[in-house]
C-alpha positions as CSV (number, residue, x, y, z in Angstrom):
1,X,9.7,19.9,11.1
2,X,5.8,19.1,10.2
3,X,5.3,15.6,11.1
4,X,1.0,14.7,9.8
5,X,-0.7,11.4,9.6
6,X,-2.0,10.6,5.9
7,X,-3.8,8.6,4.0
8,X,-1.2,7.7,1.4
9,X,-3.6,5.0,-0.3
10,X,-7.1,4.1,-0.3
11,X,-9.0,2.5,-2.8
12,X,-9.0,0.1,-5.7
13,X,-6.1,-2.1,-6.1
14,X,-4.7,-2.0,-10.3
15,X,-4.8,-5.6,-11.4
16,X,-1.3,-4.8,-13.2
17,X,1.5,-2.8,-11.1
18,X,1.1,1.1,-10.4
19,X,1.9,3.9,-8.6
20,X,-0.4,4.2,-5.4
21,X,1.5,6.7,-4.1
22,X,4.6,9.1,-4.6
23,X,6.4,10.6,-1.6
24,X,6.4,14.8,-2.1
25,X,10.0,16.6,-3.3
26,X,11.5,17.4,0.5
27,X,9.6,15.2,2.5
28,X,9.7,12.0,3.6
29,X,6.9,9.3,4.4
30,X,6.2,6.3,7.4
31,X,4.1,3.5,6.0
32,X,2.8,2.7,9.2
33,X,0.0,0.4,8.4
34,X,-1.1,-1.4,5.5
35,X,-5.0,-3.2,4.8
36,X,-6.1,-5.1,2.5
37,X,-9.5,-5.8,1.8
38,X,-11.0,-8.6,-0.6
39,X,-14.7,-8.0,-1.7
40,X,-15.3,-11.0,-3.7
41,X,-15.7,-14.6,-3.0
42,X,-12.6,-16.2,-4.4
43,X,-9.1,-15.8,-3.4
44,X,-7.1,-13.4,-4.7
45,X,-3.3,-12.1,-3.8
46,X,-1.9,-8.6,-3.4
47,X,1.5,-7.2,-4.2
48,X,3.4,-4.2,-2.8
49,X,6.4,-2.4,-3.2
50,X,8.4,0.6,-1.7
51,X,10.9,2.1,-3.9
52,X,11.1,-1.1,-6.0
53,X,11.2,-3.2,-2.8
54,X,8.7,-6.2,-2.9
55,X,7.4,-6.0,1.0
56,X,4.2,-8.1,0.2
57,X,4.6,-10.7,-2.3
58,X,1.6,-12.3,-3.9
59,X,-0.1,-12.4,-0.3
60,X,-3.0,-14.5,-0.8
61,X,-6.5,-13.0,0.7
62,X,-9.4,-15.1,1.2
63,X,-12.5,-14.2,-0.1
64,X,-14.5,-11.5,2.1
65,X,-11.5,-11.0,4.2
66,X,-9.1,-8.5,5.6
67,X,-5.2,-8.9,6.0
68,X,-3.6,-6.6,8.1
69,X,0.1,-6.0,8.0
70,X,1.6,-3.4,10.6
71,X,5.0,-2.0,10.2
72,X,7.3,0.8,9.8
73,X,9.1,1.7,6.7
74,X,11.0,5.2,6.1
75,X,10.5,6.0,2.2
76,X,12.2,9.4,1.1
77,X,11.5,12.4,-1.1
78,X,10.2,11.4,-4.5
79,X,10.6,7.5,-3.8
80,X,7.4,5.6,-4.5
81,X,4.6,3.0,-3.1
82,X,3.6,0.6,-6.3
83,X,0.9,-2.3,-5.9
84,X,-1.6,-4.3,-7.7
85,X,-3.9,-7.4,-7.3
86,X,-4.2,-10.4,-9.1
87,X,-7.7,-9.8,-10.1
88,X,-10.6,-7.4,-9.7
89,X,-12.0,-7.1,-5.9
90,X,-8.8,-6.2,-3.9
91,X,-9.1,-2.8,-2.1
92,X,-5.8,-1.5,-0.4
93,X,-5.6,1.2,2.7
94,X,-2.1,2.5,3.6
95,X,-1.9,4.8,5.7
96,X,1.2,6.6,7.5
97,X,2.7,10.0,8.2
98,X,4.6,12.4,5.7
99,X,7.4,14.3,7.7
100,X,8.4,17.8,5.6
């Protein structure tokens, strides 16, 4: 068993809902940490999912500021991370390990 820290997202957040990332056939993926960052001014929200699963829920982020949210959430082979922000300026960071 390979067990490998990843980047399973990083960059812009969609402003409708997408797939940020999809887990490999045989393996399995720990979202371990999740950032978001808001570059503008105003105050926008974010929304995630794993496999369907709303984990952040129109989270509102201030303008010019960082929300950090640190857990621990098994997704398996082929199941997916979605997201998307409610406007222009949200940039999302997941990061975790993918076990194979």
């Amino acid at each position: 068993m390979a067990i490998l820290q990843a980047t399973l997202y990083r960059g812009t957040a969609p402003t409708s809902n997408g797939t940020l990332y999809a887990v490999p056939n045989g393996q399995e993926a720990v979202v371990t940490n999740i950032v978001v960052t808001n570059t503008t001014t105003a105050t926008l929200s974010a929304t995630i999912s794993l496999d369907g699963v709303t984990i952040i829920d129109e989270s509102p982020v201030s303008g010019n500021d960082v929300i950090v949210f640190d857990i621990k959430q098994v997704i398996a082979s082929e199941e997916i991370i979605e997201g998307f922000a409610s406007s222009s300026g949200l940039n999302f960071h997941i990061s975790g390990v993918e076990i194979s």
